[in-house]
C-alpha positions, 0 to 999 in steps of 0.5 A, a space after each residue: 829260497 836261500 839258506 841261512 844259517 841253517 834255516 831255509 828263507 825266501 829269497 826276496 829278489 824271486 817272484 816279480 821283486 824288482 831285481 827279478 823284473 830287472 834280469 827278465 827285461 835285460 833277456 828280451 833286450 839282449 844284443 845280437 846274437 853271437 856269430 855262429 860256430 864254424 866246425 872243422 873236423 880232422 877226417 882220419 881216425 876222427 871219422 874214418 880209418 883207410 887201411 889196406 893201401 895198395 901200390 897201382 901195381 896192386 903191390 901192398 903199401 905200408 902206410 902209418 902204424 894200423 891199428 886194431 879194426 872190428 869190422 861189424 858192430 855198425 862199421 861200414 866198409 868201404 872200397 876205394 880206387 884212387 885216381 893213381 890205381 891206389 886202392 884201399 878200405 876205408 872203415 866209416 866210424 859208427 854213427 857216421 853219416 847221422 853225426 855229418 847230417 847234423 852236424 853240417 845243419 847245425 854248423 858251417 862244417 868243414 873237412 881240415 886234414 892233412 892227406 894229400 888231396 887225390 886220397 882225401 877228396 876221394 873218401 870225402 866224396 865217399 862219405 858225404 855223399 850228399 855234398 853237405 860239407 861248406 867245403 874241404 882243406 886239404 895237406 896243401 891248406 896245412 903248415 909243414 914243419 921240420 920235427 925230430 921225427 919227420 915232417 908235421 903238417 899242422 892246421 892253422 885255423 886261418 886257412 877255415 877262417 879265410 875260407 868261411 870269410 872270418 877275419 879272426 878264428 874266435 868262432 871256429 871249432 876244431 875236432 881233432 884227435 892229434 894234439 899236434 893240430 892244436 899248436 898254431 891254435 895256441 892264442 885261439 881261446 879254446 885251444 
C-alpha cells in the first residue's frame, strides 16, 4: 500500500505485478555468496581483566592503571602461573565461554593483542580450552609506535588478513576497546 496524498492506494508493483516478479527472479539468481567474516578480538578488557601481577620472587608488580573488578555476578576467576614464575588473576568477563563458542562457529575467529606472548598464550590456553580459535597474534604480530606517552603497539589487520590467507582486510572485523587499534585500519571501510 502506499499513501498519497492522504488517502491509502494499493500499490500496483505488489502481488504477482510484473516488477514484483522481476525482484523475486533477480533473489534466486543472486551472485555468489559474499566471503565470510573473519573476527579479530582484542583479548584485555575486551574479554578478560588480569590483575595481581607478581614478580617470580612473588614480589608484587604494578602493571597498568587497574581498574574497579566485582568478582561475583557470573565472573570467573582465574589463577595463572607464567612460565617465568609470574602469577596473576585473570577475571573471565560474564558470558565468556558462550560468546567464543559461538562466535568461533560462526566466524574464522582469532585472538589480536598486544601482550607479549608468554602472558598472552597462557590466558588463551586458559580460556579456550576447547582449541576453537583459528589462531593467535600476539605483541610481536603488532607495529610498535614512538608516541608522546611511550610506546603504542598497534593492530594492522594485514597481519589476520596474512594469517587467514586474505589478499586485503575488507572482510575482517576487528573488536576492540582501545581506539588507537583502529589507526592502521584508517582505509579499511569499516574503521
Amino acid at each position: 500500500m502506499l499513501r498519497l496524498g492522504g488517502a491509502l492506494r494499493r500499490d500496483p508493483r505488489a502481488h504477482g505485478a510484473p516488477l514484483g516478479r522481476a525482484l523475486r527472479a533477480g533473489l534466486s539468481s543472486r551472485p555468489e555468496a559474499p566471503v565470510p567474516l573473519v573476527v579479530a578480538l582484542d583479548m584485555d578488557e575486551c574479554l578478560i581483566h588480569c590483575t595481581g601481577f607478581s614478580q617470580p620472587s612473588g614480589v608484587p608488580a604494578r602493571v597498568g592503571g587497574g581498574g574497579h573488578t566485582a568478582e561475583g555476578d557470573g565472573i570467573e576467576k582465574l589463577h595463572l602461573r607464567l612460565a617465568s614464575g609470574v602469577t596473576c588473576s585473570v577475571l573471565k568477563r560474564q558470558g565468556l565461554d558462550a560468546f567464543l563458542s559461538q562466535c568461533c562457529d560462526m566466524f574464522e575467529t582469532y585472538v589480536f593483542t598486544a601482550g607479549v606472548e608468554e602472558y598472552a598464550s597462557a590466558v588463551l590456553d586458559a580460556i579456550d580450552t576447547e582449541r576453537k580459535l583459528a589462531g593467535r597474534l600476539y605483541r610481536q604480530h603488532c607495529r610498535a609506535v614512538k608516541t608522546p606517552v611511550g610506546d603504542q603497539f598497534l593492530k594492522d589487520l594485514s597481519a589476520v588478513a596474512g594469517r587467514c590467507q586474505r589478499k586485503d582486510v575488507e572482510r575482517i572485523v576487528l573488536v576492540d576497546n582501545n581506539p588507537l587499534s583502529f589507526v592502521l585500519q584508517q582505509r579499511h571501510p569499516g574503521a
